[in-house]
N, C-alpha and C positions, 0 to 999 in steps of 0.2 A: 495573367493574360500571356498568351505565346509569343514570342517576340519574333519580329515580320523581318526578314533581312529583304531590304528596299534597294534596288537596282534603279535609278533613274532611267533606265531604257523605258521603264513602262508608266513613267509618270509624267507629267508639266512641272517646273521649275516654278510655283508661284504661288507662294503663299498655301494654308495648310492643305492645299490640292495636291500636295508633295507624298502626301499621304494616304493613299489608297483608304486604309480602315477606317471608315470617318464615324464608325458608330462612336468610338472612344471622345471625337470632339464633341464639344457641346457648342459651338459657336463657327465662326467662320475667320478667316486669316483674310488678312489683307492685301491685295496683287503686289504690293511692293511694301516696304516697310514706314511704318508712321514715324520711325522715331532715330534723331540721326545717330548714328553712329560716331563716337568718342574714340580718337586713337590709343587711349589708354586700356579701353578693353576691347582691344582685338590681342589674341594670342596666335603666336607662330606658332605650329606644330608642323612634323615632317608626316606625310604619308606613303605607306606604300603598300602592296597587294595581299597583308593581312589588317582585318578592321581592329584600331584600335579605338580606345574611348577615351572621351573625355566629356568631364562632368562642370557642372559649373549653377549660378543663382540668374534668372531674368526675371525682371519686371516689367511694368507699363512703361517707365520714366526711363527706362535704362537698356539698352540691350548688347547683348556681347557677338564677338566673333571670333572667327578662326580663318589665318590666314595660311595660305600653303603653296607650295612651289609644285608646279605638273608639266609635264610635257604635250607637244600638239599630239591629241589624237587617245590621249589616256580616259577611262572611262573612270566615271568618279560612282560613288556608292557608300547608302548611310542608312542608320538603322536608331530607331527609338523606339520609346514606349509610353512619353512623355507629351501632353499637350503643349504642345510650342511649336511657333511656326519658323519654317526654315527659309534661306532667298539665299541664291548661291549669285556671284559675280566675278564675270570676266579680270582678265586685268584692266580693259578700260572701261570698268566701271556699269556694262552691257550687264541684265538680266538674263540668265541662261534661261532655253529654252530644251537642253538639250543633256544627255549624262556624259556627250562627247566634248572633251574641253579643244576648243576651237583651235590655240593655239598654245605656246612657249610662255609661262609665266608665272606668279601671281594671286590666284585665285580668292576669296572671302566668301565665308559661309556666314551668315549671320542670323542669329538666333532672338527670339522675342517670346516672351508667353501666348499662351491662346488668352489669359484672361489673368490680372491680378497678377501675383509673383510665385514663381514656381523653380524648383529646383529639378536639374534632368542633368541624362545619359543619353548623349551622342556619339556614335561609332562610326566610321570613317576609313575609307579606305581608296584605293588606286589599282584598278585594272586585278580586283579582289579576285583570286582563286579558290574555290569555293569545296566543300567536302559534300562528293557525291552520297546515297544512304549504302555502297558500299566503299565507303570511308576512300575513296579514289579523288585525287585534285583533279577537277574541271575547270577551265577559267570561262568566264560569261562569253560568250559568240558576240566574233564583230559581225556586222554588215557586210555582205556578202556583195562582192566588188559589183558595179554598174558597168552595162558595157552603152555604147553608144545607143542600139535599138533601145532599149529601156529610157534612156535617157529621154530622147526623142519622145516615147510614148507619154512621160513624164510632165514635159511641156507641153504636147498635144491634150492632155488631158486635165493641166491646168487650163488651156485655151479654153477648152469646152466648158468647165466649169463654172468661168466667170458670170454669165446669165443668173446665176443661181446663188453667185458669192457677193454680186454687186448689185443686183437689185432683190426685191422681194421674192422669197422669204430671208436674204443675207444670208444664210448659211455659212454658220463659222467655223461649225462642226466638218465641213466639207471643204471649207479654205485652210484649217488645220492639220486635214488628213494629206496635203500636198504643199505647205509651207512651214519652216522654222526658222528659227534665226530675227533677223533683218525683215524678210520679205513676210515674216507672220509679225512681225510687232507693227510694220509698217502698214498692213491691209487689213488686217484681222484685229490683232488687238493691241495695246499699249500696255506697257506696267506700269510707266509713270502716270497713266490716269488721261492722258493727253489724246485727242482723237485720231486714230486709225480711219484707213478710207470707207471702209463700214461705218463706222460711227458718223465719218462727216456727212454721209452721204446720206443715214438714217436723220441725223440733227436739222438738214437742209431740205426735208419730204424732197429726196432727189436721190434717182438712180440711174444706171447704165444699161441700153439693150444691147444687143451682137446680131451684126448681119453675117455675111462671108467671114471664114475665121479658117487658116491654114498655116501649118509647115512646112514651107518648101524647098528646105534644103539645110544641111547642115554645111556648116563653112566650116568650122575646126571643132577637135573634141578632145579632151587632156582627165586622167584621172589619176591622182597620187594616193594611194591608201584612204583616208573615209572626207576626200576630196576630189570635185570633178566639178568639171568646168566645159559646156556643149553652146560655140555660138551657132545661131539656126539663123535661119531667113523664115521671119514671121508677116503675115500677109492679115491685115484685118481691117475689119468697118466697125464703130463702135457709137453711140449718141447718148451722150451726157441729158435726162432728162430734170428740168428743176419745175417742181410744183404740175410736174403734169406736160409741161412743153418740151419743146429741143431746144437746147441751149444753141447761141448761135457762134460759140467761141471756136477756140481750138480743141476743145473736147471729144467735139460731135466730128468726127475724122475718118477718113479712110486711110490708109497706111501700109505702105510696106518696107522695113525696118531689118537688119541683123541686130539681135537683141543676145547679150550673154548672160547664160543662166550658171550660176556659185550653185553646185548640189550637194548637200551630206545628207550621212545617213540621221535619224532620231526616232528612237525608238524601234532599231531594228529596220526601220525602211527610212529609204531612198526622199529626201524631198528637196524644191526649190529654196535655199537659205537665203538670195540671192537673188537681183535680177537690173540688167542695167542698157541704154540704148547706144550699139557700139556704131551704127552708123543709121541715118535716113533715105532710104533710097526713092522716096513716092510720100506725099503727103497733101491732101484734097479735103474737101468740106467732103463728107459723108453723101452721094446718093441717095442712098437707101433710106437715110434717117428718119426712125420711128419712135412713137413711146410708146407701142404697143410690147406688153410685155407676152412673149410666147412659154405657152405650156414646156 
C-alpha cells in the first residue's frame, strides 16, 4: 500500500478520523482513549523538520506514547500504515483539535490498536519540509495572516449561524467549519464523552431561536503570527426553548455585550478558538421571544 504522508492541516485530532484512508480500518477509534496511560511507557523523542520513525508493540490492555518538546505556533505532522489509533495532547492535557501547537511545551502522542495487538511505524516530524516531484524543499503553507475586516466577517457569520447550529437540524458540520479549540469542544463536541451545548440542548428536547443579531462595532483588534484576538460590540435577542416553550430564565435575553473573540487558523482557515464576555452593556428579558423555528 502507498504510504500517505498526513499533515494534520487537513484532518480532526480524534481517534482513527486522524486518518483520511479509512478503507484500511476495519472498525472505528475511539474520540479519546479507553485505556490510561502508564508513565513507564511514554517515550521521549526529539522532533524536528525531517520525519523520523519510530516503531513500537500496542495492545487493548496497554498503550504507548511519545512525548516531545515544540514551540508555539509549530505545525506537527505523521504518517503510518498501521491500524492504530492516534490522540495528540496539549501540555495541559487539552485534545488537540488542531496540527498548530497552541503553545511552548510538552506535547503526547499516544498510540492504541484499532483491534487486538499490533505492531507499527510511526513518523513524526515538526514544521516537515517536504521534497517537491522536482526534488525542490517546500515547507507546508501557514495560514495566511487575518486582517480585522475578515475577522469581523468571521464573527458575523458565526452570529448567523447559530439558528442552524443550536437548534434543529444542530449542524455540527457547520459549527466546525467556524470553531476549534475551546469554543468547538465546548459547543460542538466533547472528547471526553461529557455534553457539549449541542448535546445538552438535543438531550433536554430543547433549543435556541435568534431574533435581531448584529456587530456594531469593533473596540480593539491584535494579531501575533497564527494568533488574533478582535473585541466587537455584539447586539443580540436570543430564546432558550425547553420541550416546546420559552424558558422564562435568563436565557431567553436580549443583550448588548463587548464579547472577545481568541482566533487561530486550523486546517488552513481562520476560526473562532475562543470566546468570552468582556463587559455587559444592556441586558432585558427577550421581546421578541419565540419558539417558532424559522426557515
Amino acid at each position: 500500500m502507498k504510504k500517505l504522508l498526513l499533515f494534520i492541516t487537513i484532518i480532526t485530532i480524534y481517534g482513527c478520523q486522524n486518518i483520511p484512508d479509512n478503507s484500511r480500518q476495519s472498525g472505528a477509534c475511539p474520540e479519546q482513549p479507553d485505556i490510561a496511560l502508564d508513565s513507564k511507557n511514554v517515550q521521549e523523542i526529539a522532533l524536528g523538520n525531517e520525519m523520523s520513525t519510530e516503531s513500537g508493540i500496542a495492545n487493548k490492555s496497554q498503550s504507548v506514547a511519545y512525548t516531545f518538546a515544540a514551540e508555539e505556533g509549530q505545525k506537527l505532522a505523521y504518517n503510518t500504515d498501521d491500524d492504530i489509533c492516534l490522540w495528540v495532547f496539549s501540555p495541559e492535557n487539552d485534545l488537540l483539535t488542531s496540527n498548530t501547537l497552541p503553545k511552548k511545551g510538552k506535547y503526547i502522542i499516544q498510540v492504541a490498536p484499532l483491534k487486538g495487538s499490533t505492531t507499527f511505524e510511526l513518523a513524526m516530524g515538526l514544521d516537515v519540509v517536504q521534497k517537491s516531484t522536482n526534488n525542490q524543499e517546500t515547507v507546508a503553507p501557514a495560514a495566511r495572516p487575518i486582517s480585522q475586516e475578515q475577522a469581523v466577517e468571521l464573527v458575523t457569520k458565526w452570529q448567523k449561524s447559530k439558528p442552524k447550529i443550536f437548534s434543529p437540524p444542530y449542524d455540527r458540520d457547520l459549527g466546525a467549519s467556524l470553531l476549534t479549540g475551546k469554543a468547538y469542544r465546548e459547543n460542538i463536541r466533547k472528547a471526553d464523552g461529557t455534553e457539549s451545548s449541542i448535546d445538552w440542548l438535543k438531550n433536554n428536547n430543547s433549543y435556541y431561536t435568534y431574533g435581531s443579531q448584529s456587530v456594531d462595532g469593533v473596540e480593539d483588534f491584535t494579531t501575533s503570527g497564527n494568533q488574533a484576538t478582535i473585541d466587537v460590540l455584539v447586539s443580540e435577542q436570543r430564546t432558550l426553548c425547553l420541550n416546546g416553550k420559552i424558558s422564562s430564565d435568563n436565557n431567553t435575553v436580549a443583550e448588548q455585550e463587548v464579547v472577545r473573540y481568541d482566533l487561530q487558523p486550523d486546517q488552513g482557515t481562520w476560526k473562532i478558538a475562543e470566546y468570552s464576555n468582556v463587559k455587559t452593556l444592556s441586558s432585558s428579558y427577550n421581546p421578541a421571544a419565540t419558539c417558532q423555528i424559522s426557515n
